[in-house]
C-alpha positions as CSV (number, residue, x, y, z in Angstrom):
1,X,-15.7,12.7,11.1
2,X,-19.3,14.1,10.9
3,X,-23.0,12.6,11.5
4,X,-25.5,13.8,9.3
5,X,-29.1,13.1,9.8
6,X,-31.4,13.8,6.7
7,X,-35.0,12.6,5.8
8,X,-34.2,9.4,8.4
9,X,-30.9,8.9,7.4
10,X,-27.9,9.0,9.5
11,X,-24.6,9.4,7.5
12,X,-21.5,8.7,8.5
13,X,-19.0,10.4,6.9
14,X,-15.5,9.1,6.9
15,X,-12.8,11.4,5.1
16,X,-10.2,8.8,4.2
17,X,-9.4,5.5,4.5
18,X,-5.7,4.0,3.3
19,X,-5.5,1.1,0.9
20,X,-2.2,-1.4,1.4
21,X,0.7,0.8,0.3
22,X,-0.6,3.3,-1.0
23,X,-3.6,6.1,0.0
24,X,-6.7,6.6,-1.9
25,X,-8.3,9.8,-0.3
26,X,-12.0,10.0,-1.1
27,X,-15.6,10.5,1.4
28,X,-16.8,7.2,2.1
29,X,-20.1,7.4,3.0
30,X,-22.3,4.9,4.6
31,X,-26.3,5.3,4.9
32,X,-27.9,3.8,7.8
33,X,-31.7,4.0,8.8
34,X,-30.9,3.9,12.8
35,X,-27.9,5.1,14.9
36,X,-25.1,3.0,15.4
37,X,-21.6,3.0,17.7
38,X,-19.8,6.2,17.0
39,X,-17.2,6.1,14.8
40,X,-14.2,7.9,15.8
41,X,-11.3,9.6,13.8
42,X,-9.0,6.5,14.5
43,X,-11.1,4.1,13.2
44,X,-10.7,2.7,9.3
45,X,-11.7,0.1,7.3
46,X,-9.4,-2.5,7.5
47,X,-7.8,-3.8,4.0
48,X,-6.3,-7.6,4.3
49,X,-1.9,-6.3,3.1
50,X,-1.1,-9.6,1.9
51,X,-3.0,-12.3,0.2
52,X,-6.4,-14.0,2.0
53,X,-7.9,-17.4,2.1
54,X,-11.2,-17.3,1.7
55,X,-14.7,-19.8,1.2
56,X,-17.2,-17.8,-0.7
57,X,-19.0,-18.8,-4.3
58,X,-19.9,-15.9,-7.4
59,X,-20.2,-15.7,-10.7
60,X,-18.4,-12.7,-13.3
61,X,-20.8,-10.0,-14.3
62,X,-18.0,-9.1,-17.0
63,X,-20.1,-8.3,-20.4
64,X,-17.2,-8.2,-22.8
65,X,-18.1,-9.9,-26.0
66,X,-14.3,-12.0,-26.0
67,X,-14.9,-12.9,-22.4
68,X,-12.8,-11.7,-19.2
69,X,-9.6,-12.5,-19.1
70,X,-8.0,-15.0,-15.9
71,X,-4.6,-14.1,-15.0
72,X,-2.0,-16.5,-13.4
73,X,-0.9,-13.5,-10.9
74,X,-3.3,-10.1,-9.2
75,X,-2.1,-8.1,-12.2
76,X,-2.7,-7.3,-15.9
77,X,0.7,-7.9,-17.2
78,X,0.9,-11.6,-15.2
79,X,0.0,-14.6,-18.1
80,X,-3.3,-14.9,-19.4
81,X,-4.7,-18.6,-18.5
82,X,-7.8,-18.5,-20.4
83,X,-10.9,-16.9,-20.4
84,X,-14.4,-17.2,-18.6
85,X,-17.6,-16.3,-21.1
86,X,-19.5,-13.1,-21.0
87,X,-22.4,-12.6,-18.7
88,X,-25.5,-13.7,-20.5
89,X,-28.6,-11.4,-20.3
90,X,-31.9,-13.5,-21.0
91,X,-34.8,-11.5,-21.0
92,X,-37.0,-14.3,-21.2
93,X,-35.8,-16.1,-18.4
94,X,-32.8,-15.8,-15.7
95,X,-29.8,-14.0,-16.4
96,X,-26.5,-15.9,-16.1
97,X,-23.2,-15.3,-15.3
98,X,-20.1,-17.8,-15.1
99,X,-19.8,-19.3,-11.3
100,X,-17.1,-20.0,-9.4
101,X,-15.4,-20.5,-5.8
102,X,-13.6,-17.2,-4.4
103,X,-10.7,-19.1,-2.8
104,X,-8.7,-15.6,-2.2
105,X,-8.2,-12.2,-2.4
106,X,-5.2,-9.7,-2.6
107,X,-5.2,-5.5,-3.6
108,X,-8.6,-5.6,-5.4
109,X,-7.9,-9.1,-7.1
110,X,-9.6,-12.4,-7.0
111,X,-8.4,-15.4,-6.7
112,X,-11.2,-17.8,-8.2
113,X,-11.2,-21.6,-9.2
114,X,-14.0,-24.2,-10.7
115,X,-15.6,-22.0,-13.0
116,X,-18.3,-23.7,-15.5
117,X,-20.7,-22.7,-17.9
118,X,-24.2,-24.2,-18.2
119,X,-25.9,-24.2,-21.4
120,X,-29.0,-25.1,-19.4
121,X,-29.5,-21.6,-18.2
122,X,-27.1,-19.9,-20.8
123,X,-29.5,-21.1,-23.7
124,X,-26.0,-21.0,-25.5
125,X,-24.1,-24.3,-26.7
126,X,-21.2,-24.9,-24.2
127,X,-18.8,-22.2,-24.1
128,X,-14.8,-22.9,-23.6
129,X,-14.6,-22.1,-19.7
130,X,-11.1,-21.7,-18.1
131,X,-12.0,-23.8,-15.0
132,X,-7.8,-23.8,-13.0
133,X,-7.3,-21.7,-10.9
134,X,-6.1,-17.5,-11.2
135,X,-7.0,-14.0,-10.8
136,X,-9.6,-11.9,-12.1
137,X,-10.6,-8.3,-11.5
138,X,-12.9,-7.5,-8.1
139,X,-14.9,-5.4,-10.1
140,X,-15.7,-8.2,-12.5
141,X,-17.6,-10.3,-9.5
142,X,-20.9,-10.3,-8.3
143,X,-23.1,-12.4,-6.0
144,X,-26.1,-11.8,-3.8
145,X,-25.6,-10.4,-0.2
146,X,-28.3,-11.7,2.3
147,X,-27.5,-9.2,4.9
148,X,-27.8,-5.2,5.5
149,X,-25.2,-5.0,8.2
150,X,-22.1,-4.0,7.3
151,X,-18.8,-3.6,9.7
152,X,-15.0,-1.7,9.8
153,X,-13.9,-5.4,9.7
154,X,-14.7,-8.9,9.4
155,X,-16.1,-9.5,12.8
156,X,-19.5,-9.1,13.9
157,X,-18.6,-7.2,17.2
158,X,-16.7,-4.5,15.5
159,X,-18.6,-1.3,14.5
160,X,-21.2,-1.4,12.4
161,X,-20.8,1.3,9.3
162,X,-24.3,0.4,7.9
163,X,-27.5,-1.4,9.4
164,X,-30.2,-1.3,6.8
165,X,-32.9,-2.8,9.4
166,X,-33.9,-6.3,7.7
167,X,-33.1,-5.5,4.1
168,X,-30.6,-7.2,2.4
169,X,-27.9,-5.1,0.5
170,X,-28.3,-6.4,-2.8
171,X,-32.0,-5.6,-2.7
172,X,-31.6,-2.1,-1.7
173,X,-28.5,-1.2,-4.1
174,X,-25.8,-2.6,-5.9
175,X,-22.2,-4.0,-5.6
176,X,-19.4,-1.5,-7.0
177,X,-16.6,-3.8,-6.1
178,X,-15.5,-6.9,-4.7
179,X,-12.3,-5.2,-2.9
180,X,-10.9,-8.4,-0.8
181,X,-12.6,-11.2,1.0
182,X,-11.5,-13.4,4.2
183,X,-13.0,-16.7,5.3
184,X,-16.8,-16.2,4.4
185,X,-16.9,-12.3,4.6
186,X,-16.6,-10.0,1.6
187,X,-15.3,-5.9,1.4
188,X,-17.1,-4.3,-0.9
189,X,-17.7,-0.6,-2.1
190,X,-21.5,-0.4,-2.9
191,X,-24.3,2.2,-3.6
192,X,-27.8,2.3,-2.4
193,X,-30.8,2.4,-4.8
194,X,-33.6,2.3,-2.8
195,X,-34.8,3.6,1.0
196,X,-37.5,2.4,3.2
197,X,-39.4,4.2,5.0
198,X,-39.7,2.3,8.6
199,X,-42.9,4.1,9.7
200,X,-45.0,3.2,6.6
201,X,-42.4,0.1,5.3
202,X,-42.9,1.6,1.4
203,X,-39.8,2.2,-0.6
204,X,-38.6,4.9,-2.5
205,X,-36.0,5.1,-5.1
206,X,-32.8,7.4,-4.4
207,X,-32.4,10.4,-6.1
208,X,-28.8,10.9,-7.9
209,X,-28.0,13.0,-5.5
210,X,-28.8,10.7,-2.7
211,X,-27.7,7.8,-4.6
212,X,-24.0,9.5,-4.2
213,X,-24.2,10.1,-0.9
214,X,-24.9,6.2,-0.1
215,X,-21.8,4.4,-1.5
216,X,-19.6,3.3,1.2
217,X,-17.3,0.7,2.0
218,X,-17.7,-1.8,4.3
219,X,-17.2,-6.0,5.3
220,X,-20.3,-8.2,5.1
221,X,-21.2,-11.9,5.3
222,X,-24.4,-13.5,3.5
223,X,-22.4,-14.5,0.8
224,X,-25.2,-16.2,-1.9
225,X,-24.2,-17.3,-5.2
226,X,-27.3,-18.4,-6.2
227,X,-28.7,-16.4,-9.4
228,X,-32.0,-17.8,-9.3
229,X,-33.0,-17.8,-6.1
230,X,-31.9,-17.5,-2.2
231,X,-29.7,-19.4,0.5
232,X,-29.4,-20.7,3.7
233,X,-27.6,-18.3,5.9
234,X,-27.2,-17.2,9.5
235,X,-27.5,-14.0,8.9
């Protein structure tokens, strides 16, 4: 494990992390703006092994012209169910992706139900929405995370991995993947964008270089699936 402070970063480099079964070996790293806890050689990020429940809302950000494909089981060869519409870009207004509830999670899957469309903020005729429930692709799913503080697990006194002082996440960078979820919190790999500087509060947009040295993974709550504005959250 090593701590690198650069340009009032600290960066916590963690050298591997395993997945379920199997062992994905990679750098995470996380980019704070203050110190936190150390983080030791022992500790991981833990990955749910067997399916979750969880209570969290988002909508797909899959583009695909024939829409993105819901699957009975966490796998491409399971049956197809139907099919949720592509994300809608409106440059004239809001944006608009398909919303549902998350209702589980299992090896980079979710488990989704309730999906509608809603020609209202489409500006399409209704589309054909699967609305059962199934399985779609974590990196398919997006919402809005009101919250900068994310943890090794899904509990608030574990350690925190990243603490980006009173921004929110999704205002700072972006979401890579939805990995799992439990309950109301979300593992997710993301990237930074942007950096504030906490003497002078202006922001400054990541180089690519910097940019690569922000993605991490970590577990975070501030679930919001509002696309046009914010929620209520105790965060």
């Amino acid at each position: 494990m090593e701590l690198h402070v650069n340009r009032g970063f600290t960066i916590i480099t963690q050298q591997k992390y395993s997945i379920a079964a199997s062992i994905v070996k990679h750098a995470a790293l996380s980019l704070v703006c203050s110190l936190q806890p150390t983080v030791t050689l022992a500790d991981e990020i833990w990955l749910p092994a067997s399916e979750t429940d969880c209570r969290v809302e988002g909508w797909s950000k899959d583009i695909k012209r024939n829409g993105l494909k819901v699957y009975s089981s966490p796998t491409t060869h399971a049956e197809v169910l139907g099919v949720l519409p592509a994300y809608v870009q409106n440059f004239s207004s809001h944006n608009f992706g398909i919303e549902f509830q998350i209702i589980g999670s299992h090896n980079g899957w979710i488990k989704i139900t309730g999906a509608k469309d809603d020609p209202n903020r489409s500006n399409l005729s209704l589309r054909p929405t699967y609305s059962g429930t199934g399985w779609i692709p974590g990196s398919s799913v997006d919402f809005i995370i009101q919250s900068g503080i994310g943890y090794l697990h899904p509990d608030t006194k574990s350690t925190k991995v990243l603490d980006l002082q009173g921004d929110w996440l999704t205002s700072m960078g972006n979401i890579e993947l939805v990995v799992a979820c439990d309950g109301e919190w979300v593992l997710l790999d993301y990237s930074l964008k942007k950096r504030r500087n906490l003497q002078t509060l202006a922001l400054r947009e990541l180089s690519p270089k910097e940019q690569n040295a922000s993605q991490g993974r970590a577990w975070f709550r501030g679930v919001c699936a509002n696309q046009e504005t914010t929620c209520e959250t105790d965060e």
